[in-house]
C-alpha positions as CSV (number, residue, x, y, z in Angstrom):
1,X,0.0,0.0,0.0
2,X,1.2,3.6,-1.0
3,X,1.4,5.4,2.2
4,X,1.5,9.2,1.1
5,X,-1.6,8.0,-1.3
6,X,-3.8,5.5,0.7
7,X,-6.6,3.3,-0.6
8,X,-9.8,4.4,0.5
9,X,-11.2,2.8,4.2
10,X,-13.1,-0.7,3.7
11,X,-15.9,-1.1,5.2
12,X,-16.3,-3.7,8.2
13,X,-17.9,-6.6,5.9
14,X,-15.2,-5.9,3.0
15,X,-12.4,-5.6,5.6
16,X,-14.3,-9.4,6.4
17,X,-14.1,-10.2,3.0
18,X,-10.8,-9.6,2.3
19,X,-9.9,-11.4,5.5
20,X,-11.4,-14.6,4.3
21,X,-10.0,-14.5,0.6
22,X,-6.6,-14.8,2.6
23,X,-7.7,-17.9,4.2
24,X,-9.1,-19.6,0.6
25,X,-5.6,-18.5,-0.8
26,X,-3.0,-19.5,1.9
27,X,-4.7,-21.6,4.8
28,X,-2.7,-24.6,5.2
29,X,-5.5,-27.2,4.4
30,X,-4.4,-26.5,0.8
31,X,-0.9,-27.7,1.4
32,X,0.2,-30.7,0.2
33,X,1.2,-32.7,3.9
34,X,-2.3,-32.1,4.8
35,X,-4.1,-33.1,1.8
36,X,-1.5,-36.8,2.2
37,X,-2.3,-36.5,5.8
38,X,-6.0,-36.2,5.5
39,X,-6.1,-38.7,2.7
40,X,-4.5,-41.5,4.4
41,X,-1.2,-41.3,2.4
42,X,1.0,-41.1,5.3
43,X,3.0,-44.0,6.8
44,X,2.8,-44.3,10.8
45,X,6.2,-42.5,11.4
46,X,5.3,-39.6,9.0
47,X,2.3,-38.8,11.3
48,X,4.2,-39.0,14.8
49,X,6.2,-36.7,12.9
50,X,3.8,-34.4,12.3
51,X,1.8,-34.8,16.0
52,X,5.5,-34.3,17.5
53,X,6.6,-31.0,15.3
54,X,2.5,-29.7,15.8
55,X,3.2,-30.0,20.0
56,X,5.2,-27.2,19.9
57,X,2.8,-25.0,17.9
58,X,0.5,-26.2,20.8
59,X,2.5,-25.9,23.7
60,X,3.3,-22.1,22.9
61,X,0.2,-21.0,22.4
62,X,-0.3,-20.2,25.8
63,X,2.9,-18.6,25.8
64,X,1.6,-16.2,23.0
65,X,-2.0,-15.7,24.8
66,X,-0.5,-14.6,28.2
67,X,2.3,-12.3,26.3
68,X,-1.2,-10.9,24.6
69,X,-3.0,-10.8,28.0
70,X,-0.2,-8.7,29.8
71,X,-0.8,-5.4,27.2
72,X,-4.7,-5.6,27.3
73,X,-5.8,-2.5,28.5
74,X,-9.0,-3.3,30.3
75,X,-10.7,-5.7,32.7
76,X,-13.6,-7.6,29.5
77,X,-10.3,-7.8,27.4
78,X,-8.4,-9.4,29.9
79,X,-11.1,-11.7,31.0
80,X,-12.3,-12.3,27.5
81,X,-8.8,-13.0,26.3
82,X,-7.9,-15.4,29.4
83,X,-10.6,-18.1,28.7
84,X,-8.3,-18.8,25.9
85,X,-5.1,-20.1,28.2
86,X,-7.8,-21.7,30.4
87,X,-8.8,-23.8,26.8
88,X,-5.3,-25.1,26.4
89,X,-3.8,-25.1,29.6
90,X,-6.8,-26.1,31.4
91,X,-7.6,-25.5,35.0
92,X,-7.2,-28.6,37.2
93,X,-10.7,-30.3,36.4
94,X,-10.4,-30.9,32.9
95,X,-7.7,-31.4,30.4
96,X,-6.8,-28.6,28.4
97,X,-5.5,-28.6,24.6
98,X,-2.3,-29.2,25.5
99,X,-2.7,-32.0,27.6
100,X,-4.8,-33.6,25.0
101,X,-2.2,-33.1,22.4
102,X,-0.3,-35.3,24.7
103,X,-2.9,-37.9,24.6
104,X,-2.8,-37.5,20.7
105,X,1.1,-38.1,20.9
106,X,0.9,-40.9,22.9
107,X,-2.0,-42.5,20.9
108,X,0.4,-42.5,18.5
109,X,3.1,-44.9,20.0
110,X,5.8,-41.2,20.7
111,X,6.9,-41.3,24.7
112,X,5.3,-38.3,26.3
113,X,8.9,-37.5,27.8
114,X,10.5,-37.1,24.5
115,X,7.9,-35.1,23.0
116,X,8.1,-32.0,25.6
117,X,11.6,-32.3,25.3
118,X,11.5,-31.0,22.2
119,X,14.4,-33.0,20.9
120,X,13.0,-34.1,18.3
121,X,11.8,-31.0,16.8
122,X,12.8,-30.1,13.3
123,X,14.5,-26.6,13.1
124,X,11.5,-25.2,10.6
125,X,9.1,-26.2,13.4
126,X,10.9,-23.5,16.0
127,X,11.8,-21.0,14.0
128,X,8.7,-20.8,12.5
129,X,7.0,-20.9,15.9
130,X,8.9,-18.7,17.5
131,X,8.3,-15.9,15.2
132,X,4.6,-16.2,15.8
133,X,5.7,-15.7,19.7
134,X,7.5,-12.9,18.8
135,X,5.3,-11.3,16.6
136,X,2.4,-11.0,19.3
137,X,4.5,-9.8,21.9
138,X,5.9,-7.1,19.5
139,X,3.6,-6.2,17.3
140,X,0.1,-3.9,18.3
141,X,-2.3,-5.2,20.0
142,X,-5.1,-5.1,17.1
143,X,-2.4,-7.2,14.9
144,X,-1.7,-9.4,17.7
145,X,-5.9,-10.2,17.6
146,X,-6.2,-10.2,13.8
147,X,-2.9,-13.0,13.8
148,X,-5.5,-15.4,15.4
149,X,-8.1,-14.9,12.5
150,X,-6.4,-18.5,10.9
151,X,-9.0,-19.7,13.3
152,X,-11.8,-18.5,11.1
153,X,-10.8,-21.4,8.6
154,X,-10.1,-24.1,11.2
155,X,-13.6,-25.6,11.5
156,X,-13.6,-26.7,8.0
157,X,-9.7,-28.9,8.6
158,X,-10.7,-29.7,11.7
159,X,-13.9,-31.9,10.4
160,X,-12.0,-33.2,7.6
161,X,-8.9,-34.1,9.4
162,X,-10.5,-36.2,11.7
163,X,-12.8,-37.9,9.6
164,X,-10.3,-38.9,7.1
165,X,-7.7,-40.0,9.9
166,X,-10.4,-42.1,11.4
167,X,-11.1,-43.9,8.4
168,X,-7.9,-44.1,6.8
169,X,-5.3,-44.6,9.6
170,X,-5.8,-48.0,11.8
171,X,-3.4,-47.0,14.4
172,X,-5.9,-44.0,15.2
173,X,-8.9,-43.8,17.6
174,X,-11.6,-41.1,18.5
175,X,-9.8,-40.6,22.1
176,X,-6.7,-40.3,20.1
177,X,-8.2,-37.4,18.1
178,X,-9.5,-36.0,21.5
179,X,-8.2,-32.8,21.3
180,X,-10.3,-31.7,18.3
181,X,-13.7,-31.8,19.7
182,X,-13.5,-29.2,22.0
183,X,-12.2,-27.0,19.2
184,X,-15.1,-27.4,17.4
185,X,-16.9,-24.9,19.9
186,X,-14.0,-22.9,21.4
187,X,-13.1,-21.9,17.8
188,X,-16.1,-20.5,17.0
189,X,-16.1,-18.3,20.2
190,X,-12.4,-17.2,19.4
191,X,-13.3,-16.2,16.0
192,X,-16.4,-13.9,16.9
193,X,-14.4,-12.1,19.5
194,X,-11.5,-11.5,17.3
195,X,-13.5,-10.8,14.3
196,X,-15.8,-8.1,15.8
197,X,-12.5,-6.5,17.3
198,X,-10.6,-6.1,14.7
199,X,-13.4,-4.7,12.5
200,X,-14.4,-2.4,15.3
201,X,-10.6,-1.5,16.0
202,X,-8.8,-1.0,12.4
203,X,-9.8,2.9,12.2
204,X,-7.5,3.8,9.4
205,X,-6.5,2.1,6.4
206,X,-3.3,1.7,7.5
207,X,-4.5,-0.3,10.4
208,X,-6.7,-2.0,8.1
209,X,-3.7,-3.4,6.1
210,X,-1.9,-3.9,9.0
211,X,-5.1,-6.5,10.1
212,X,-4.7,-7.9,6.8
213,X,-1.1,-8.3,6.5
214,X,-0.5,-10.2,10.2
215,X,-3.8,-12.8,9.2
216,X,-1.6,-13.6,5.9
217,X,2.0,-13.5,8.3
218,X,0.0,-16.4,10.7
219,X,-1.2,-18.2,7.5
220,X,2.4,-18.4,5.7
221,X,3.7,-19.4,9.6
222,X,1.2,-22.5,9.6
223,X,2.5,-23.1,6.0
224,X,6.2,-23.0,6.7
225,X,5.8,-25.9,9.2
226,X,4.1,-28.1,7.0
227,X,7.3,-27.0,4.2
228,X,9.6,-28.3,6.9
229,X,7.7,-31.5,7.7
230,X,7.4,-32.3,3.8
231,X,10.6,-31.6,3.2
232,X,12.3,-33.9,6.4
233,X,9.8,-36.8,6.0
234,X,8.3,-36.7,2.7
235,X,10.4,-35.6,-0.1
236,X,13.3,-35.9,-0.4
237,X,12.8,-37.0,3.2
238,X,15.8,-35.5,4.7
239,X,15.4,-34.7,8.4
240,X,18.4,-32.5,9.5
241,X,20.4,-33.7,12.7
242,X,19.2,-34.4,15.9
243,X,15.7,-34.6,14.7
244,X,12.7,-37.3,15.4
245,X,13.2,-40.3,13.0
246,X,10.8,-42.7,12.9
């Protein structure tokens, strides 16, 4: 965007509209590990792969969230914003996302132990990661909101990944795949906080772009990781050293 001649504001449901042409463009269902994932194409050890690379993605999120929490400036932000590390770190009763990622990992024959070590973890997988970290405790707070818009598209791979795990994958099980159906509802929630936010929020077309740009900075994030697992376990099928081999 030209700066010293900006494009005109978009409205609320263009802004919207623009948002969600990102998602059909770069959300990583398109990618080519999920489509082999989802279609039963994968061999055992490519999908422990993937479980073990996708803990960390899970494991930080709460990490992002409370970095996120920290600059809200007022109490129904805070508390909105909180039920979110409450949904993966749970609160004592019942697991949270990341414990069931750990039920998903084990399902899958991976020791527990060795998956939140992390030792296993291909270098794509942090780096990639981390810059998502970084980038919501750096960036403003409306890009920060609008980087968790991926969320608007996650319904959609959520269905289909299970589905087509369940009936292609013998070694899998509904309490394996566990940690999706919770998702199913605490998505939607996410999404119509965020969403309403960030339409209510972007108040120049700067900001605007800037809500536009971070949604397609989470999407290429999300499509890195899958580049690395491809590329370690797929073709060529090169993990680098030190990384999980099946």
């Amino acid at each position: 965007m030209n700066v010293s001649n900006p494009e005109p504001m978009l409205s609320p449901d263009e802004l919207e509209r623009r948002l969600l042409e990102i998602g059909a463009e770069r959300y990583h269902n398109l990618h080519p590990f999920h489509r082999l994932l989802h279609d039963g194409k994968l061999n055992r050890g490519q999908v422990q792969a993937w479980a073990l690379n996708r803990y960390y993605y899970q494991c930080r999120i709460p990490a992002k969230d409370a970095s996120l929490l920290a600059r809200l400036p007022t109490t129904d932000l805070r508390r909105e914003w909180r039920r979110r590390l409450v949904d993966h770190d749970g609160e004592g009763t019942a697991p949270g996302g990341v414990e069931r990622w750990l039920r998903l990992t084990g399902g899958l024959g991976l020791d527990n132990n060795y998956v939140m070590s992390l030792e296993g973890l291909l270098p794509g997988t942090r780096f990639a990661v981390d810059a998502y970290v970084n980038f919501v405790r750096e960036r403003t707070v409306l890009e920060a909101v609008a980087s968790s818009l991926t969320e608007m598209f996650s319904g959609k791979i959520i269905s289909e990944r299970v589905a087509g795990m369940l009936r292609n994958y013998d070694f899998v099980d509904a309490d394996t795949l566990s940690y999706f159906t919770p998702r199913l509802t605490q998505a939607p929630l996410d999404v119509a906080f965020a969403l309403d936010y960030v339409k209510a929020h972007a108040k120049t077309r700067l900001e605007q772009q800037g809500v536009l740009d971070a949604l397609r900075f989470k999407c290429d994030l999300l499509w890195a990781q899958l580049d690395a697992l491809h590329f370690a376990y797929v073709a060529p099928g090169l993990p680098p050293p030190g990384a999980f081999r099946p």
